[in-house]
N, C-alpha and C positions, 0 to 999 in steps of 0.2 A: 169372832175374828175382826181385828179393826181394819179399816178401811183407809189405804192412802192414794195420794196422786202423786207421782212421779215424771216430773218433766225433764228431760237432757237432752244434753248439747253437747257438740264437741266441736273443735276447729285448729287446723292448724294454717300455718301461712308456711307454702310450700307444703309441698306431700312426698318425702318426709320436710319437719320442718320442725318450728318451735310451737308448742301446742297447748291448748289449753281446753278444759271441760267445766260441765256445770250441772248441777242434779237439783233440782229443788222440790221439796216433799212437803206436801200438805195434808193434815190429820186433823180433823176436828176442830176447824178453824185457826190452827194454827201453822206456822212455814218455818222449814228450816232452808237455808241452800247450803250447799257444799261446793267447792270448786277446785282446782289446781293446775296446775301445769308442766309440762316435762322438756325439756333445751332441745331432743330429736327424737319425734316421733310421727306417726302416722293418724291420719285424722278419723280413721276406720278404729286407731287402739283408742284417742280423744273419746270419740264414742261410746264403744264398748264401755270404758271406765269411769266414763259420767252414769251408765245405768248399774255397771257393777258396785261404784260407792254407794250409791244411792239405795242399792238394796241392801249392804252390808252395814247401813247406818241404821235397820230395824232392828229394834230388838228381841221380838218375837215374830212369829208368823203372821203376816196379815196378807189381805186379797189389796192387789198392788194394778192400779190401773199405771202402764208405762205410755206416755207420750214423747214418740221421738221421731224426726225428722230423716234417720237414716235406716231406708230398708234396710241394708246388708245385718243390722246388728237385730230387727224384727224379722228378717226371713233366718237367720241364722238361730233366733230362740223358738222360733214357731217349726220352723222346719228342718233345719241341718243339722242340729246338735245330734240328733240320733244316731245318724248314719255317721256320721265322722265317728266317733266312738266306737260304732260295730265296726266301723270298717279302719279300723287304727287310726283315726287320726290323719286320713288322706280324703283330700278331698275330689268332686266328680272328676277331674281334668287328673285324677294318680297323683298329686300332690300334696307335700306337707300343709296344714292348716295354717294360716296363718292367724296368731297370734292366740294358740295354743294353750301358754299361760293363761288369760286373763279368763278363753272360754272354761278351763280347767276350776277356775275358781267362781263363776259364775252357775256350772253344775248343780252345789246345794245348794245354792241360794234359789234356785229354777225347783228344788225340790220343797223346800221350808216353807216359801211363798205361792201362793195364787196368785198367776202373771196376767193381766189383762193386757193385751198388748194393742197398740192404737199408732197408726201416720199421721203425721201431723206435717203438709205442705212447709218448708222450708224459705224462711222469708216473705209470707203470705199473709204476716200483721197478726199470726196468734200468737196473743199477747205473750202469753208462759215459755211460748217457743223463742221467742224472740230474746226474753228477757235471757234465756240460757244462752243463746246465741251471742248476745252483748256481751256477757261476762264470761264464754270462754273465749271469745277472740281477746278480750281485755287482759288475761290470763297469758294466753299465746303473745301476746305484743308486749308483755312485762316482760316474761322468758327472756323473749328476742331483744329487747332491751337491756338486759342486765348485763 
């Protein structure tokens, strides 16, 4: 099984807002990044879909170390995903999930891969963290600009 590192970031200016992400994968000495952005969203969906591309850009199974700066999308793969599920789709507070889609499509990818999953301090000078950070705000601020 190969072995990658996955870095992301997401941000948006205003929550909601114009938003942008950032995933960058490293394999065997080599880096890809991926990025984009969306005109109104939330900086909780930025998130989410900087580690969902990032994992949908393997093309086989490998052990996926994930580094991200946002508990909600690490407590939500380590721990919530279960029980939303068993429990429809609502979460502890009897409420709809929020952003439902993207956890729906992140499901077998939580299946296909081995998730190592890692926190990474937010603006604390780690380097890969950081560089995600630049490039989805850069992302979020073209959006807003266009």
């Amino acid at each position: 099984m190969k072995y990658v590192k996955l870095y992301t970031d997401g941000a948006c200016l205003g929550n909601p807002g114009p938003g942008g992400w950032c995933a960058l994968l490293r394999f065997n000495g080599t880096e890809k990044v991926l990025q984009g952005r969306e005109a109104h969203t939330t900086n909780n969906r930025m998130e989410i879909i900087a580690v969902l591309e990032g994992l949908k850009a393997l093309n086989e199974p490998c052990s996926v170390d994930v580094y991200s700066d946002s508990q909600y999308v690490l407590k939500a793969i380590k721990e919530w995903l279960p029980g939303w599920v068993r429990k429809g789709w609502v979460n502890s507070q009897k409420k709809p999930v929020a952003n439902k889609d993207l956890w729906l499509e992140m499901l077998p990818l939580m299946d296909k891969h081995q998730l190592n999953l890692y926190w990474v301090k937010g603006h604390a000078g780690h380097p890969e963290n950081e560089f995600c950070d630049q490039t989805a705000r850069t992302e979020a601020e073209a959006v807003r600009d266009a």
